[in-house]
C-alpha positions in Angstrom: 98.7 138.2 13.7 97.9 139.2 10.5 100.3 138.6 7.6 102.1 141.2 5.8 102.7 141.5 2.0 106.5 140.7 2.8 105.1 137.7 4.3 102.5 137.1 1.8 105.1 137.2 -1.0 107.3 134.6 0.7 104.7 132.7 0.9 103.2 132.8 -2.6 107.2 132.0 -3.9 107.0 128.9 -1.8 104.1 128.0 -2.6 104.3 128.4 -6.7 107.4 126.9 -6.7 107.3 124.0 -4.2 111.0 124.6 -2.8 112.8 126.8 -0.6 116.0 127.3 -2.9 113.3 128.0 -5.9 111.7 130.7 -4.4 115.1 132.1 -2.9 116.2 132.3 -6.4 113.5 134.1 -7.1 113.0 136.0 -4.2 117.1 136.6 -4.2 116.8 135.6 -0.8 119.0 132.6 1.1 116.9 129.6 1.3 117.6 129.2 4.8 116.2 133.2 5.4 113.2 131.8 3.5 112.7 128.8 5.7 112.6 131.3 9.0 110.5 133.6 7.4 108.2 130.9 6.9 108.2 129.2 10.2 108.0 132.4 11.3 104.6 133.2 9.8 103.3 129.5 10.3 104.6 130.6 14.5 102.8 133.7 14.6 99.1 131.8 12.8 99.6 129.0 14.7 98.9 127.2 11.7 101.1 124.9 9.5 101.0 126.2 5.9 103.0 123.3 3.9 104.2 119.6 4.5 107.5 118.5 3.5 107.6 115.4 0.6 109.4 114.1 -1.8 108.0 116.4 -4.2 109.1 119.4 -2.4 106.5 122.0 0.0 103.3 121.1 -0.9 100.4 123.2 0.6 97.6 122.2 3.5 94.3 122.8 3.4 94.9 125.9 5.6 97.7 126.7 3.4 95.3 126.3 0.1 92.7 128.8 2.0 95.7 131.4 2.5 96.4 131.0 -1.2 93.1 132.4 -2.4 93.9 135.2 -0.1 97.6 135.7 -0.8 96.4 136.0 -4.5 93.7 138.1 -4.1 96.5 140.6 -2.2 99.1 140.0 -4.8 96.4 141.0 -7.8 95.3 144.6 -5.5 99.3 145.1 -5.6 100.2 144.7 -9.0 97.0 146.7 -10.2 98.1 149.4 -7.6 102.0 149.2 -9.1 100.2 148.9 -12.7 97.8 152.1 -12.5 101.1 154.2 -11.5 103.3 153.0 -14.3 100.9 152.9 -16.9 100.6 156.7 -16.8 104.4 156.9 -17.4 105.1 156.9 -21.2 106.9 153.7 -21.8 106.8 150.2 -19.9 108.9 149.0 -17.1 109.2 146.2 -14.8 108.7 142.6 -15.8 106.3 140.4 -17.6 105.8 136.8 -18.1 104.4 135.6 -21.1 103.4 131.6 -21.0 102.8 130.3 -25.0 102.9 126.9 -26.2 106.0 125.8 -28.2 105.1 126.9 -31.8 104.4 130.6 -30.7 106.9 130.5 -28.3 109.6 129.9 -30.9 108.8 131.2 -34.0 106.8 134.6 -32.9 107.1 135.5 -29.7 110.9 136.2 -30.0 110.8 138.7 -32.5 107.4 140.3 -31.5 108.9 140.6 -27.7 112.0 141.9 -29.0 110.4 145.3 -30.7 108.5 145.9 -27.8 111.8 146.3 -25.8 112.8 148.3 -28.2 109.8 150.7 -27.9 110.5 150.1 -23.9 114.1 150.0 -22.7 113.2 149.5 -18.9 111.1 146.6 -19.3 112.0 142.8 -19.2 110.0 140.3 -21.0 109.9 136.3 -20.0 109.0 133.8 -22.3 107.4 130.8 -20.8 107.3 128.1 -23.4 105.6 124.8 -21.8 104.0 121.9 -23.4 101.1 122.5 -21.2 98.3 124.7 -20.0 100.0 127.2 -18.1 98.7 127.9 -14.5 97.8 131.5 -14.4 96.0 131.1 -10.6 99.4 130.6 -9.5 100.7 133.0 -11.3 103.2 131.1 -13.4 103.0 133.5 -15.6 101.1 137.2 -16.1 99.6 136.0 -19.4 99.5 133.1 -21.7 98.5 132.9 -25.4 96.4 129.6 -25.6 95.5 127.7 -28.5 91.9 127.5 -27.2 89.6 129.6 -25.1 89.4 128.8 -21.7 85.8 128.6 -20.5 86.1 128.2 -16.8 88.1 130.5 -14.1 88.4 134.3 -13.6 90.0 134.8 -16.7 90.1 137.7 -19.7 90.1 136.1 -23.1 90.4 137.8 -26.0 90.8 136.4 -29.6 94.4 137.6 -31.4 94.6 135.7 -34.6 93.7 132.9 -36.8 96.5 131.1 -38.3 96.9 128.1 -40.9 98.7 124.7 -41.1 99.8 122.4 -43.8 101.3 118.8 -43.9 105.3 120.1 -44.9 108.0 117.9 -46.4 111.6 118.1 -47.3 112.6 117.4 -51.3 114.9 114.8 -50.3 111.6 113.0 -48.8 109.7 113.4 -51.7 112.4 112.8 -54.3 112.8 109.4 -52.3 109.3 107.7 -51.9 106.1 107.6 -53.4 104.6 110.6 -54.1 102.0 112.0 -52.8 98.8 113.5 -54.8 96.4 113.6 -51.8 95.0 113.2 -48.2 94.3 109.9 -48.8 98.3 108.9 -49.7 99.5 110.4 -46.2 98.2 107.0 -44.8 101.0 105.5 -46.5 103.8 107.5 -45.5 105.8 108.1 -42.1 104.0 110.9 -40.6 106.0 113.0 -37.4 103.9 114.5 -35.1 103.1 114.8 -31.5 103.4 112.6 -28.3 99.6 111.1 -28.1 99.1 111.2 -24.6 101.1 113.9 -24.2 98.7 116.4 -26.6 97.3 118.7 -23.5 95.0 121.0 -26.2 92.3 118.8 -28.2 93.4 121.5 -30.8 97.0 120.2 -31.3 95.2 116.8 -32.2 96.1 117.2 -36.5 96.5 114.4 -37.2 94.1 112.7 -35.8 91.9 115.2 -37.6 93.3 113.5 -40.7 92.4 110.5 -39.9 96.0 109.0 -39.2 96.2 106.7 -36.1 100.1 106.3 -36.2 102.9 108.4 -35.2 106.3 106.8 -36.3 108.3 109.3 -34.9 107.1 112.1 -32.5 107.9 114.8 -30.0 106.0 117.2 -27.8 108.4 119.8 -29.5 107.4 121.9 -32.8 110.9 122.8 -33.7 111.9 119.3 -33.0 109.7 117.7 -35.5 110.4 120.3 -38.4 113.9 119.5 -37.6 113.6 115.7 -38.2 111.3 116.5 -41.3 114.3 118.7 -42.7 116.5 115.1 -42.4 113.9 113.8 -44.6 112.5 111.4 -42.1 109.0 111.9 -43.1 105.8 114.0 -42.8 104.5 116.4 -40.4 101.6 119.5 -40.0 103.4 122.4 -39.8 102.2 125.9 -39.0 102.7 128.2 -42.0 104.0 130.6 -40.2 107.4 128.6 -38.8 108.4 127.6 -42.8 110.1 130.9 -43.3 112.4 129.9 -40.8 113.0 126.3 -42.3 113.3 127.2 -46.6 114.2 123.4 -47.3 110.4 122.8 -46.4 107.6 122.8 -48.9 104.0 122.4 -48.6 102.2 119.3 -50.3 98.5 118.7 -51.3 97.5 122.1 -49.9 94.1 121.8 -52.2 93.2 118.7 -50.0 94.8 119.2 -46.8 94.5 122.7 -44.7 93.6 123.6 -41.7 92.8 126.8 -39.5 93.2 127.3 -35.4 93.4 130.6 -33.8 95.6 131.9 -30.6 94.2 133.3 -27.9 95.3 136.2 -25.1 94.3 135.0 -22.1 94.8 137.2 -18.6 94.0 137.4 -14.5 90.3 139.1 -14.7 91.9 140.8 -11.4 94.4 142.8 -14.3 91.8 144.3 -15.9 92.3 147.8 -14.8 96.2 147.1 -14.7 96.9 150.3 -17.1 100.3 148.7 -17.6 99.4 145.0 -18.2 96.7 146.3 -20.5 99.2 148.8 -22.7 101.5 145.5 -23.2 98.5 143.3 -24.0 97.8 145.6 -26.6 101.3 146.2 -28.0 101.6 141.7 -27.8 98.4 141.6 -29.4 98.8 143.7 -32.1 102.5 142.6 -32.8 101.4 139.2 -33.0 98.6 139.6 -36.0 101.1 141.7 -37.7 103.4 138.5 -37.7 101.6 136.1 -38.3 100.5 137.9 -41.5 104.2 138.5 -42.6 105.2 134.9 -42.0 102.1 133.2 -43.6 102.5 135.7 -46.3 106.0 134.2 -46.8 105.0 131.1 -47.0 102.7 131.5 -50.4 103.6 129.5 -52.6 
């Protein structure tokens, strides 16, 4: 017997999300109808698809094979449902967006926000995960990276450069030693990220800097601007976050700068999605145009 998409999506939702209740939810389907849908299918290929463990449904190899296949289907579907609506005048349906934290908090919100203005009938997600997100699997439609992928079926396309400074508080600085260059940072608590848990060799600052030691640290942007606004120390802070945080100040800018860029990155399989590629566009776009505002802001 050969599966049909109804099938296929069940399938994919188990499979993506490792649990029968997960993939109800998003399914909106009873668990339990999931489970017979799925023994079901595994009946009529005579083929078991996942084992049960303590980390939920995990796939077998046949199950992995029907993957590849079940994503293949799913990507000639949404182009199919994407070529229609993108010859309707505005957007519709949903779309996931995966973005590490910084984006995901300080741009993404308002950028997503006047696109669903432009497009009442669409519903944007926002994905924020301090790790690569899994686009095979379809975690998410798209992600904004912090590097460009080289390996996979993947789009990438460049969106913006943007800039970073070590940041402090005035009640920091009125408090210790001050600070007149790179060199001093050594010498004062620096906040920063989890070491081992810096998934994007670009995230690395301050190792860039030569600093070794992270006193206090978090795999969380807003979480370490927050503990630099209590004045507990030092961190390297995107430019375009300090609007939101005016207590904040740059320090040694002349010695201490640095430059990364975001990236768009999509399914090579959407690439003649009409609709996916009229939101990329719109994202895209909205993104440079914020990034400039914000840094622009945050001149001294």
């Amino acid at each position: 017997m050969t599966p049909n998409w109804d099938d296929m999506r069940i399938f994919l939702a188990i499979a993506r999300e490792e649990s029968l209740s997960a993939a109800g939810r998003i399914l909106k389907i009873d668990p339990a109808t999931v489970g017979r849908r799925i023994a079901r299918l595994e009946a009529s290929l005579d083929t078991v698809l996942f084992t049960k463990s303590q980390q939920g449904y995990v796939l077998t190899a046949a199950g992995e094979r029907l993957m590849d296949h079940g994503l293949q289907a799913e990507e000639a579907m949404r182009s199919a449902a994407g070529a229609v609506a993108g010859s309707t005048k505005s957007l519709s349906g949903q779309i996931r967006i995966g973005a590490p934290d910084g984006c995901a908090n300080y741009l993404l919100p308002q950028v997503c926000s006047r696109i669903c203005d432009a497009n009442p009938d669409l519903d944007i997600q926002i994905l924020a995960l301090p790790r690569i997100i899994n686009l095979s699997r379809r975690e998410a439609d798209m992600a904004v990276t912090v590097s460009a992928p080289t390996a996979g079926r993947l789009l990438v396309q460049k969106i913006t450069d943007y800039r970073l400074h070590v940041v402090a508080s005035q009640n920091y600085l009125q408090r210790n030693a001050p600070i007149m260059s790179g060199d001093d940072l050594k010498r004062h608590r620096m906040i920063g990220y989890i070491p081992d848990m810096i998934f994007d060799r670009e995230l690395d600052y301050l190792n860039d800097l030569g600093i070794d030691r992270v006193a206090l640290a978090s795999n969380s942007v807003s979480v370490q601007l927050r503990q630099v606004s209590l004045g507990s120390g030092l961190c390297v802070a995107h430019d375009f976050t300090l609007p939101f945080h005016p207590g904040l100040q740059k320090i040694v800018t002349d010695q201490v700068s640095l430059t990364r860029s975001f990236y768009l990155v999509r399914h090579q399989g959407d690439q003649r999605n009409e609709r996916l590629n009229r939101f990329a566009g719109e994202l895209t776009q909205g993104l440079r145009d914020e990034v400039t505002r914000l840094e622009a802001e945050a001149s001294p």
